[in-house]
N, C-alpha and C positions, 0 to 999 in steps of 0.2 A: 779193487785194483790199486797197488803201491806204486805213489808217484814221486818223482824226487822235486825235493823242494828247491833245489835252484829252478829245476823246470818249470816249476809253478812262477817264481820269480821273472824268468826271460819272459815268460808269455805274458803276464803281466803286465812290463814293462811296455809290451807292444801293443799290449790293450790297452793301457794309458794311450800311447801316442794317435790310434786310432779312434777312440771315442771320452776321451777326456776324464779326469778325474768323477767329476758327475754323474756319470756314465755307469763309469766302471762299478762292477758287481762280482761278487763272488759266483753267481749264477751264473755269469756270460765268462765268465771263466771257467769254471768248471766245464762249460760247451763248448770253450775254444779247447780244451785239453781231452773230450772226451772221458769227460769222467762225471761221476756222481758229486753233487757236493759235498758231502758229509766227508770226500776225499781228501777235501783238503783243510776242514778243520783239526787233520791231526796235525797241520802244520802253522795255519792260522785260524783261532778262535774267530773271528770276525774281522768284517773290513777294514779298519783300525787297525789293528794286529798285521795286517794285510802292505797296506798304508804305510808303518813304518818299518816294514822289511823292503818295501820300495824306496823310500828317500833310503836308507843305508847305502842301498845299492848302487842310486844315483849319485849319492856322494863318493863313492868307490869307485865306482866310472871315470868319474868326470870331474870332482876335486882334487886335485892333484898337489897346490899349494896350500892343503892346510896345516903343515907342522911347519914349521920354522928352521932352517941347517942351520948349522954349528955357525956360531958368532955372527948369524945375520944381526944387519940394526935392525932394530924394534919397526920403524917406520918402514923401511922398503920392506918387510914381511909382511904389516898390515896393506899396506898398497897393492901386494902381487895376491895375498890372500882375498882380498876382498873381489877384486877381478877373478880369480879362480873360480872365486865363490857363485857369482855370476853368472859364467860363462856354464857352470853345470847347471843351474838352476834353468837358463835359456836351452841346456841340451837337452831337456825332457819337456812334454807338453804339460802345461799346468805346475811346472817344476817349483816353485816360489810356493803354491798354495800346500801341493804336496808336505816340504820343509814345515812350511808353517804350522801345520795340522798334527803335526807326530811329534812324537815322543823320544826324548834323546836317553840312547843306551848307553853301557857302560862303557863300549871305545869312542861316543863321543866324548865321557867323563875323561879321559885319558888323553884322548887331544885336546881336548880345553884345558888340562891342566899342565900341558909341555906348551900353550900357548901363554896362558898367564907367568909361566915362570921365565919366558921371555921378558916380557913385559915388568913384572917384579924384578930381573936382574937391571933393566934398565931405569930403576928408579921408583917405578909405580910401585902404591901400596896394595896387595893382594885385592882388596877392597875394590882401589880403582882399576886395578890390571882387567877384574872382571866386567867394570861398567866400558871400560873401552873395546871390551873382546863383543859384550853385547850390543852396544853402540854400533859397531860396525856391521855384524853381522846383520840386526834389523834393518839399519840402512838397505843394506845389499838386498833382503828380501822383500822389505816394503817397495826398493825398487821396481824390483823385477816383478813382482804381482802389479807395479803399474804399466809396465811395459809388454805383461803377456795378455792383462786386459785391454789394452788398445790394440794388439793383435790380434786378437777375439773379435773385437767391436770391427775391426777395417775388416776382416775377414765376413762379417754379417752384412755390411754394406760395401761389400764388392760390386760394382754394377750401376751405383749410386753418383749423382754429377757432385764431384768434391765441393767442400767449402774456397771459398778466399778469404785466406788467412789473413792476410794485409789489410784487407777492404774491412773486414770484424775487427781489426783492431785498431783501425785507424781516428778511433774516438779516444784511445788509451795509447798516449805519447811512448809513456815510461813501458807498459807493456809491450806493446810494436819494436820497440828499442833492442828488448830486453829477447825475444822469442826468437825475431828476424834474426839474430846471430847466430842462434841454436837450428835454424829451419836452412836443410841439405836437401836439392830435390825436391823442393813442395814438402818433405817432414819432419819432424823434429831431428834432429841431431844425437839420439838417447845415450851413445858413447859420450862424447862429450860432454853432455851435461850429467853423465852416473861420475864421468872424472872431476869435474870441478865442485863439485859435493863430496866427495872422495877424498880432496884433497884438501876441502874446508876444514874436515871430522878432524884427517890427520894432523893440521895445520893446528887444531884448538888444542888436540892433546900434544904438539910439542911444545906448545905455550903454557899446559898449566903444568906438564915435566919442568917445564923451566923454573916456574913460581914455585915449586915443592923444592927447588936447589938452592935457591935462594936463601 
């Protein structure tokens, strides 16, 4: 039976959100679709293969700011791109690990390379245009693998009498200080503190743009 491969795609995608990256199998796929496995390695050879026809997708989805319009600054692009970036990785379950794990094709080469030439018209050398395109993007992703695995964890200890965060810190001044301003609700603040990291990265790269004009 011939299947189409965006279909294999959608259902995918909702067998991610339904049993996690971990999970997922080309077997429990092929069951959700009703078909034979060998069906769908004429479209993917393996999970891997699999894997990064999903992050494509979810960046197609749900990344919306990753090129740059005409005569944006350099700065306010990396600042909306990097939230963009985010907000898709947070729209998929596992979405950060997924990115992480795959392989970039050749329309990622193609956006990376209208990103860097941003960045090189505003000064940076090709060289650095690319440590700041990678810079940011790890950011965003080491982020958000830490933010999907405390949703994982709170999810496992649903039901569990919370900690007091105040009371565990109150042996550690500078810590206590430092958390209690980030902590909305009883939890971290994780907008806030992905923006004031956000805004360090961008802060350092307009400082050594500065020192390269000098």
């Amino acid at each position: 039976m011939a299947i189409d491969r965006d279909r294999i795609i959608d259902e995918a995608m909702l067998l991610l959100d339904e049993v996690g990256i971990d999970k997922l199998s080309t077997r429990k796929l092929a069951e959700r679709l009703g078909v034979q496995q060998p069906a769908l390695y004429w479209h993917f050879k393996n999970k891997s293969a699999l894997l990064d026809a999903l992050n494509a997708e979810m960046l197609k989805r749900h990344y919306v700011d990753r090129l740059p319009s005409p005569s944006q600054d350099w700065a306010e692009f990396t600042l909306a791109s990097a939230r963009s970036q985010r907000r898709a990785l947070l729209a998929v379950r596992d979405g950060a690990r997924l990115t992480a794990g795959t392989r970039p094709t050749v329309a990622d080469f193609a956006d990376t390379e209208k990103q860097l030439q941003l960045y090189v018209d505003a000064g940076f050398t090709p060289q650095e245009a690319l440590h700041v395109a990678m810079a940011v993007a790890r950011y965003v992703v080491g982020y958000v693998l830490e933010e999907q695995g405390e949703r994982a964890r709170e999810a496992e200890e649903a039901g569990e009498a919370p900690g007091n965060l105040r009371a565990e810190l109150e042996p550690y001044p500078l810590m206590a200080s430092a958390v209690i301003s980030l902590v909305s609700e009883g939890t971290i603040n994780t907008e806030r503190a992905f923006e004031t990291g956000l805004r360090f990265l961008v802060d350092g790269m307009r400082a050594s743009l500065g020192r390269l004009s000098h």
